[in-house]
C-alpha positions as CSV (number, residue, x, y, z in Angstrom):
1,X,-3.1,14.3,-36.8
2,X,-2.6,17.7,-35.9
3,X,-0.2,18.8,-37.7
4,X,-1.9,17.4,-40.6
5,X,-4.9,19.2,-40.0
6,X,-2.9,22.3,-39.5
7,X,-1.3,22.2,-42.9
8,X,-4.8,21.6,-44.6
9,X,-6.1,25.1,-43.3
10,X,-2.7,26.8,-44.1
11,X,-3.1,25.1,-47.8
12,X,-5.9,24.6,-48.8
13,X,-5.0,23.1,-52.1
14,X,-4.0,19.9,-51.2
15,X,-5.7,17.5,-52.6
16,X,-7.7,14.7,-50.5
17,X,-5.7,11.4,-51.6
18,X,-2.5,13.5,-51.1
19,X,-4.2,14.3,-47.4
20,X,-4.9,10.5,-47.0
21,X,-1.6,9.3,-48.2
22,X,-0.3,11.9,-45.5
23,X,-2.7,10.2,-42.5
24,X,-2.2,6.7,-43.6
25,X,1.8,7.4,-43.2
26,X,1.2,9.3,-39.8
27,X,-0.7,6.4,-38.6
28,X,1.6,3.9,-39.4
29,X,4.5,5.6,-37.8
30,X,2.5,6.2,-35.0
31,X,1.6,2.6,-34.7
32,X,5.1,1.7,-35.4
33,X,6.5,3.3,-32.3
34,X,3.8,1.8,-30.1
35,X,4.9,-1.9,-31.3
36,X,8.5,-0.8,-31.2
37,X,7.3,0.1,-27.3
38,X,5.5,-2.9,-26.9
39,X,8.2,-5.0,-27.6
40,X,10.8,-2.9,-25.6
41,X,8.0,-3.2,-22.8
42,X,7.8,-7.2,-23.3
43,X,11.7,-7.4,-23.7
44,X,12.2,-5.5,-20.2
45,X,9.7,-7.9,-18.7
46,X,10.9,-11.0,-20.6
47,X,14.8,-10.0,-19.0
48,X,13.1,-9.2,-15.4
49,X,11.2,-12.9,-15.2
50,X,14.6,-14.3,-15.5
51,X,16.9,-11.9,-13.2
52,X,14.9,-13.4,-10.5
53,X,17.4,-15.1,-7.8
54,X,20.9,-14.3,-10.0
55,X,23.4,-12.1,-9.0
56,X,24.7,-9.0,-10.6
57,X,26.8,-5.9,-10.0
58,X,25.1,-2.6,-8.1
59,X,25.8,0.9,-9.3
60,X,24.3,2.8,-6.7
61,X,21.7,5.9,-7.4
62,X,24.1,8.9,-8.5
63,X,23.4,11.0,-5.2
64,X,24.7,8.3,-3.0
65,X,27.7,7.2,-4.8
66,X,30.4,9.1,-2.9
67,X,29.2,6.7,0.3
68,X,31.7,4.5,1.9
69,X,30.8,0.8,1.6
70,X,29.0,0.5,-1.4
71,X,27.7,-3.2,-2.4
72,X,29.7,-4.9,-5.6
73,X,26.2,-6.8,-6.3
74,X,23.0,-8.1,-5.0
75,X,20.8,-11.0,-5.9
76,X,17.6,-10.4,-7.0
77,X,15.1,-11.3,-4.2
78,X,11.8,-9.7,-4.1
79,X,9.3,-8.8,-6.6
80,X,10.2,-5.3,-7.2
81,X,9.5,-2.2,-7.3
82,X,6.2,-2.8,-5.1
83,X,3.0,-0.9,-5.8
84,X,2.3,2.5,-4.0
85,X,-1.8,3.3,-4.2
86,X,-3.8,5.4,-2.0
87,X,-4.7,4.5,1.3
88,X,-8.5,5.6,2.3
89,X,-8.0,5.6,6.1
90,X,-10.7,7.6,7.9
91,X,-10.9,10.3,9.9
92,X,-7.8,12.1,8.2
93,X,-7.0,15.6,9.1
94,X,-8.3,18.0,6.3
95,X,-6.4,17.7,3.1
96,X,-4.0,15.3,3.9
97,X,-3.2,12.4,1.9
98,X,-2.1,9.0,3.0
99,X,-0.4,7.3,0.0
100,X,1.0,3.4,0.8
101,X,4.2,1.1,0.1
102,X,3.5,-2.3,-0.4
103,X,6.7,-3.7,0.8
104,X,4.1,-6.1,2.3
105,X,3.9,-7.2,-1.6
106,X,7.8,-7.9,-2.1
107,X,6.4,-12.1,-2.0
108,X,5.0,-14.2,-0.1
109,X,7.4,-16.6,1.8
110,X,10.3,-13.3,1.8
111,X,7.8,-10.7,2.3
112,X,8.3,-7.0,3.3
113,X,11.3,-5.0,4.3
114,X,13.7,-7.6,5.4
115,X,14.0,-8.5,1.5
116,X,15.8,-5.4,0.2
117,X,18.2,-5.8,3.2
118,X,18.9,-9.5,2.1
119,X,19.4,-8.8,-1.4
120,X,23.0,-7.2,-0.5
121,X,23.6,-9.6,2.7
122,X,23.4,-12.3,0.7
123,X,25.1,-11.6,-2.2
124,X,28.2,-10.5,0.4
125,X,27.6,-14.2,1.9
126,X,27.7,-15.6,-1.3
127,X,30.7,-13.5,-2.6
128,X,32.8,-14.9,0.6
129,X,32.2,-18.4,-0.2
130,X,29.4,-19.3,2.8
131,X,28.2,-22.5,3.1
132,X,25.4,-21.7,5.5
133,X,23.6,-18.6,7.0
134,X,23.5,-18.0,10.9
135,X,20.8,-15.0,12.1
136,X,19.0,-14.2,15.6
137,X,15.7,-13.0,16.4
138,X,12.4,-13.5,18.1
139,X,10.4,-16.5,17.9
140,X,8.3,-15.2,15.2
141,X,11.0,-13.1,13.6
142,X,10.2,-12.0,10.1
143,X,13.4,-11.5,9.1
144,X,15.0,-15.1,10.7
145,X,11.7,-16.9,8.1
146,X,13.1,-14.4,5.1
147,X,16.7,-15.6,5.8
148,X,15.5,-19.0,6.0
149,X,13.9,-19.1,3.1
150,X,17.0,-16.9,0.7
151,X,19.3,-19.2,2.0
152,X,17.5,-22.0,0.6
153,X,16.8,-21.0,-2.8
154,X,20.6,-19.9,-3.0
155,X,21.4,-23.7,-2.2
156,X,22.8,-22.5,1.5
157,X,22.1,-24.1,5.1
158,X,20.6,-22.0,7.5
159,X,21.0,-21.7,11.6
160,X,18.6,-19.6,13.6
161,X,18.8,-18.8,17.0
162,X,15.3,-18.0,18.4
163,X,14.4,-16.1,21.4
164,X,11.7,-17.7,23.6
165,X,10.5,-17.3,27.1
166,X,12.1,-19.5,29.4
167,X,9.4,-21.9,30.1
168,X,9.1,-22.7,26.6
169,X,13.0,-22.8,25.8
170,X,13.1,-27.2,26.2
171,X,9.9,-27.9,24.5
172,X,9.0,-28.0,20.6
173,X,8.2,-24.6,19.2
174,X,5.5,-25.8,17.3
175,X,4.5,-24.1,13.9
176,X,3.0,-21.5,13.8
177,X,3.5,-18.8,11.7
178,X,7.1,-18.1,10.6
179,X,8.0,-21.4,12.4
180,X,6.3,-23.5,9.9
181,X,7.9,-21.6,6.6
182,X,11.1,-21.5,8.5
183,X,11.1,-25.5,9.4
184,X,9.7,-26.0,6.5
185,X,12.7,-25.2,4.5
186,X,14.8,-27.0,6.7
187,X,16.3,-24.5,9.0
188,X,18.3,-25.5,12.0
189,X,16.4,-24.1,15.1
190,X,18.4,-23.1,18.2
191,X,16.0,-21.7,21.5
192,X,17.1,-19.3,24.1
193,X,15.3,-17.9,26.2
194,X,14.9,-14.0,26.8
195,X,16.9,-14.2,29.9
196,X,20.0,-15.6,28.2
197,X,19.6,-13.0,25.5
198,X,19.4,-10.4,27.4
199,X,22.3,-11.0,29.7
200,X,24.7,-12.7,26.9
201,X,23.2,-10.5,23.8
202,X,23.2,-11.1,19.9
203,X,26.3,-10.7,19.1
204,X,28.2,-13.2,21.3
205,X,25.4,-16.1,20.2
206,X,25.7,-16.1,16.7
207,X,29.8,-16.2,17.8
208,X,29.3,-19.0,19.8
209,X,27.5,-20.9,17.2
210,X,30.2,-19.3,14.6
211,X,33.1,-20.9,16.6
212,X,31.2,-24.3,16.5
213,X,29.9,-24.3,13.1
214,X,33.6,-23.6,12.0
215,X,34.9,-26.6,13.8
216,X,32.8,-28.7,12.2
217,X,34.7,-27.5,8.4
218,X,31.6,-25.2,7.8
219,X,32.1,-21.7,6.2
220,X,29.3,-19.3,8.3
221,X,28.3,-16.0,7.3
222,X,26.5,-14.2,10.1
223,X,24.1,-11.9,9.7
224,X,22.8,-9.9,12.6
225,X,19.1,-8.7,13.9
226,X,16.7,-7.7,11.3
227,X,20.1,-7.8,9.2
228,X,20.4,-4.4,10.5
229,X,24.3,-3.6,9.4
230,X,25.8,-1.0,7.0
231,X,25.2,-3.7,4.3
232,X,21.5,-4.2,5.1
233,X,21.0,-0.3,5.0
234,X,21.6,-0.2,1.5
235,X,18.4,-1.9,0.8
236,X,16.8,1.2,2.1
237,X,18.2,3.7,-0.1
238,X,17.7,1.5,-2.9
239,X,14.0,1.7,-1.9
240,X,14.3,5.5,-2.1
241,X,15.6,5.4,-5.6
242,X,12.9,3.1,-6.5
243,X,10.1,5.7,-5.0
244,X,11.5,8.5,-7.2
245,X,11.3,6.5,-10.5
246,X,8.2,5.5,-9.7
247,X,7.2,9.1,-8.6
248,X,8.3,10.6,-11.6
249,X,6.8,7.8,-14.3
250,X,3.2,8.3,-12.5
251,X,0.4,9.9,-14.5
252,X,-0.5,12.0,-11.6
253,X,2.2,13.8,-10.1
254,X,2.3,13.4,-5.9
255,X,4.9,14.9,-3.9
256,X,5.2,13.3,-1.1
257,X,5.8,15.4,2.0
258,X,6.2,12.6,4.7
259,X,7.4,9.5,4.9
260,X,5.8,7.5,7.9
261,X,7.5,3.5,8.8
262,X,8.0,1.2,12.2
263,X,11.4,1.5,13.8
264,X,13.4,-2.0,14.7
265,X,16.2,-2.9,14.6
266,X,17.2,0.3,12.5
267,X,18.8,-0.3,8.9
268,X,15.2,0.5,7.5
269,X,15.2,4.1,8.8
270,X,18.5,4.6,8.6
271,X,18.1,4.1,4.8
272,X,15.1,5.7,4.3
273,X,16.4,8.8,5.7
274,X,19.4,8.8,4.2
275,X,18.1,8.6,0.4
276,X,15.5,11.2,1.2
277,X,17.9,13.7,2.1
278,X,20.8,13.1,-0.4
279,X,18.1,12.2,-3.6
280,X,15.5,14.1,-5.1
281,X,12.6,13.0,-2.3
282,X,13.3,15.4,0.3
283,X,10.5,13.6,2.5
284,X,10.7,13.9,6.0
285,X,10.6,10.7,7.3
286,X,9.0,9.6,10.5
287,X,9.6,6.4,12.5
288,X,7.3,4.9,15.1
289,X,8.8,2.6,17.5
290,X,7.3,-1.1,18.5
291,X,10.1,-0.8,21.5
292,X,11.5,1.3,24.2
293,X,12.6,4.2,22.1
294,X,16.1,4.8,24.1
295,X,17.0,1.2,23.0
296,X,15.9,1.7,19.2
297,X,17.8,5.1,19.4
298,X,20.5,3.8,19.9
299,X,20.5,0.7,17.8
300,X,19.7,2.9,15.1
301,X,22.1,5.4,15.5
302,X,24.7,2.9,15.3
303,X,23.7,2.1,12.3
304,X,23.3,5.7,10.9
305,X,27.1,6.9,11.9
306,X,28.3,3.6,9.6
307,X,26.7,4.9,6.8
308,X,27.9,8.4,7.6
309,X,24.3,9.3,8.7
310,X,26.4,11.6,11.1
311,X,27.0,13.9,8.7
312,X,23.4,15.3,8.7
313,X,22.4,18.4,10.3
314,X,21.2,17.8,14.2
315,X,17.6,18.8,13.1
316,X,17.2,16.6,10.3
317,X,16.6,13.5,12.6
318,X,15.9,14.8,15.9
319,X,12.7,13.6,17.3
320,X,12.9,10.5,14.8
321,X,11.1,8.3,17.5
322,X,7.5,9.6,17.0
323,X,5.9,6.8,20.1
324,X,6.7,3.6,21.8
325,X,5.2,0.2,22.0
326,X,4.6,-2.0,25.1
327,X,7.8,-4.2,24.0
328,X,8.7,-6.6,20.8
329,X,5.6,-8.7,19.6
330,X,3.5,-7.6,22.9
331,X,0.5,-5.8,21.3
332,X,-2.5,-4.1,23.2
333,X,-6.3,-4.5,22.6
334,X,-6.6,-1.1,21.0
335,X,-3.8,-1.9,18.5
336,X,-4.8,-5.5,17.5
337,X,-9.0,-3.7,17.2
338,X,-7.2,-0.9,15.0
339,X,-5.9,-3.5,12.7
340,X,-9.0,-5.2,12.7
341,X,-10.5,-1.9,12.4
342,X,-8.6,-0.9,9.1
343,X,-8.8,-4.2,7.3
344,X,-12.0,-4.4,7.5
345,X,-12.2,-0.4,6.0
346,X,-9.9,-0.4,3.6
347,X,-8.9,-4.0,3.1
348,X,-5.3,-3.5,4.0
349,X,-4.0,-6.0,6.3
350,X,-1.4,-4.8,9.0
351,X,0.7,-6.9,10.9
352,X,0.7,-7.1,14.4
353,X,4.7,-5.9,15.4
354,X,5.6,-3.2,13.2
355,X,3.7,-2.0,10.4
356,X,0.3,-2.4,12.9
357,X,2.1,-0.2,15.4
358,X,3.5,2.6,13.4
359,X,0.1,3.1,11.3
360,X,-1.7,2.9,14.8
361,X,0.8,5.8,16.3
362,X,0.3,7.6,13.5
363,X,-3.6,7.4,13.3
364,X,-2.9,8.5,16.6
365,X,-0.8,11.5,16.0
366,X,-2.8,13.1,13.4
367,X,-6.0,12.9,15.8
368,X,-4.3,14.5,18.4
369,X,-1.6,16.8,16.3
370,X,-3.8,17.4,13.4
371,X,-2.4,20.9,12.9
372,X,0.7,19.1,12.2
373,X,-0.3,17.0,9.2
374,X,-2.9,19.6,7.7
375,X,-2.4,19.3,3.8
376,X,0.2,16.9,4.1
377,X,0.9,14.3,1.6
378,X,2.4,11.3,3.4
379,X,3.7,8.1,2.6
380,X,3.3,4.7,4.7
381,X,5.7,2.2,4.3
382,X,4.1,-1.5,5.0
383,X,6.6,-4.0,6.1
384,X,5.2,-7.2,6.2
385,X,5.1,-9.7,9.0
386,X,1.6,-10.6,8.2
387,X,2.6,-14.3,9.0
388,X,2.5,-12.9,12.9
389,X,-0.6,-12.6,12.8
390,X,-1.2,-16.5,13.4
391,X,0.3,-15.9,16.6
392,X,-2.1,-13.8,17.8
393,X,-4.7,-15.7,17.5
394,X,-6.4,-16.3,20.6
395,X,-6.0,-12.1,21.2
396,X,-7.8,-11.3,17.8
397,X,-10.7,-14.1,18.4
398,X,-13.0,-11.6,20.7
399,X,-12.5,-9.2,17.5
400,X,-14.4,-10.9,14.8
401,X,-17.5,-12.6,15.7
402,X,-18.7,-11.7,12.0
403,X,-19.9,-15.4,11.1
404,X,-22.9,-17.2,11.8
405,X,-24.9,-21.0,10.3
406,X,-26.7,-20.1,7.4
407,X,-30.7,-20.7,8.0
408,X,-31.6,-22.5,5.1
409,X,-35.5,-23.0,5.2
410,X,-37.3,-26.3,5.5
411,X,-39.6,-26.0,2.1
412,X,-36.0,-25.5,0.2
413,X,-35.7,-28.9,-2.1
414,X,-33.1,-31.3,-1.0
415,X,-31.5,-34.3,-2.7
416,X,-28.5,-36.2,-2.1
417,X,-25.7,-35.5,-5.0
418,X,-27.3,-32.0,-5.9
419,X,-24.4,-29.8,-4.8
420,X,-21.0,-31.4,-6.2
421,X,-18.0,-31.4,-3.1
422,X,-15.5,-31.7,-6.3
């Protein structure tokens, strides 16, 4: 309209019906590129419903394509890209922003990080012909229930070795939590207990169970913790490509300055990192341990050389390890109160392992390094592993007392069959 309205003033002769004629055109191109949208829009969706669990070549982002090792293809696992909305924690330092990734949001039975790692593992699995899936991890591993559960809907068996204390190692492991999605869907359990695993380690039991899975004619594909490889990495600088479309489509333009996320097993980080540095991001990214930090160092480092990590400049991930936890799945009063304390703020529900930890340590941080964050616009990375949360239980019970009977008084009117049960 107004370039139409422009012309009128410049001519002033032009009649009205010719002006109308003019509008009534305009409109209806107008409206013919928004149905043309609309269908494009409905079309992309309409091709998305269906990509859901099918494999399909990769073509990495352009800035990481001269990188060794690229995947051929991945199968579509989560429900992607996940929404990124503002996170109103309190007591921020002044003018900073706290912006969050709801990798928490990538489903329900395959939720948060370990998904985007899986796409690639188990399109490799599938590409060498597996017939099952073997993976390690804690008794309430995350990424052993998403494994579980891929494996499944790919039509695969799956063998995890779970790491228990050692007076629970002969005894059922009950099901709670990721045990019940994980025996649920039919996964072969194998127990050892934390001594074993620490003195025989990861690698050497998912051999072992290799070796005997083989001799029985089966074709295994191993995966290892928090499928943490070089493969598993690649999920993580997907995730960076996907932050920049979705940066660059948003009607208010944020450039994010940080990027904060719990440090396991490594791959996660290792990705992250990566794709901020090479791609258009440029975020410094932050990790907060759950663990010793010498031991997730080191496990992530690995993992950073075989992506060629090693090529980045000293600074660039020195100090990477912002704090420490008191070990894997131990959690301490304060942090299970702050994750009570910031659900019932802002709604968001951390889990107790990682994503708990990291937004505790840097809560933490910014109270007692606020200079540091000052103006800052940072992104959190939520990773899931809400399902841990049933196996805390009895150390979240003191938390919330907010429940009561309701006192209904005596002169209220009562007759049997009023209130339907359905």
């Amino acid at each position: 309209m107004y370039c139409i309205s422009r012309f009128h003033l410049l001519s002033p002769s032009i009649s009205p019906i010719r002006k109308s004629k003019l509008s009534k055109r305009h409109n209806h191109r107008i409206a013919g590129s928004q149905s043309q949208l609309q269908q494009q829009h409905q079309k992309m969706e309409t091709n998305n419903a269906f990509k859901f669990l099918t494999k399909s070549p990769y073509t990495p982002p352009s800035w990481a394509s001269h990188l060794s090792l690229i995947p051929s293809h991945a199968v579509s696992l989560g429900h992607l890209p996940t929404p990124i909305h503002k996170w109103h924690l309190p007591n921020l330092p002044n003018n900073t922003e706290v912006w969050l990734k709801r990798d928490d949001l990538s489903g329900m039975q395959m939720s948060g990080n370990k998904v985007r790692k899986l796409e690639f593992l188990m399109a490799d699995a599938v590409a060498q012909g597996a017939d099952c899936i073997i993976t390690i991890g804690g008794i309430q591993s995350n990424h052993c229930r998403a494994t579980a559960v891929a494996a499944k809907y790919l039509n695969l068996d799956c063998y995890l070795i779970l790491r228990t204390s050692k007076v629970l190692v002969d005894q059922d492991p009950g099901l709670t939590g990721n045990l019940l999605v994980e025996r649920l869907v039919g996964a072969h359990v194998e127990l050892i207990s934390k001594e074993e695993y620490a003195k025989i380690g990861s690698v050497t039991l998912t051999d072992i169970l290799k070796e005997k899975l083989l001799k029985e004619g089966r074709r295994p594909y191993v995966i290892p913790v928090g499928g943490s490889n070089s493969l598993g990495t690649w999920g993580y600088i997907e995730a960076i490509r996907e932050i920049e479309q979705q940066v660059q489509t948003a009607n208010r333009k944020v450039k994010f300055d940080d990027i904060v996320v719990a440090c396991g097993s490594g791959a996660t980080i290792a990705g992250l990192s990566l794709g901020s540095w090479l791609g258009t991001l440029k975020a410094k990214v932050h990790a907060f341990s759950y663990t010793r930090p010498s031991v997730t160092l080191h496990v992530g480092f690995a993992h950073f050389i075989e992506v060629e990590l090693d090529r980045l400049p000293d600074l660039f991930f020195s100090q990477k390890v912002k704090a420490k936890g008191q070990g894997y799945a131990i959690s301490t009063s304060e942090e299970l109160n702050f994750v009570k304390e910031i659900a019932a703020t802002t709604g968001v529900v951390l889990d107790p392992v990682y994503s708990g930890k990291a937004a505790y340590g840097m809560v933490k941080d910014m109270a007692e390094n606020p200079n540091n964050w000052e103006g800052r616009k940072v992104l959190f990375i939520h990773t899931g592993g809400l399902l841990g949360l049933f196996d805390k239980v009895d150390q979240m019970a003191p938390l919330v007392k907010n429940w009561n009977r309701m006192n209904v008084d005596e002169s209220v009117p009562r007759k049997d069959g009023t209130g339907k049960m359905f």
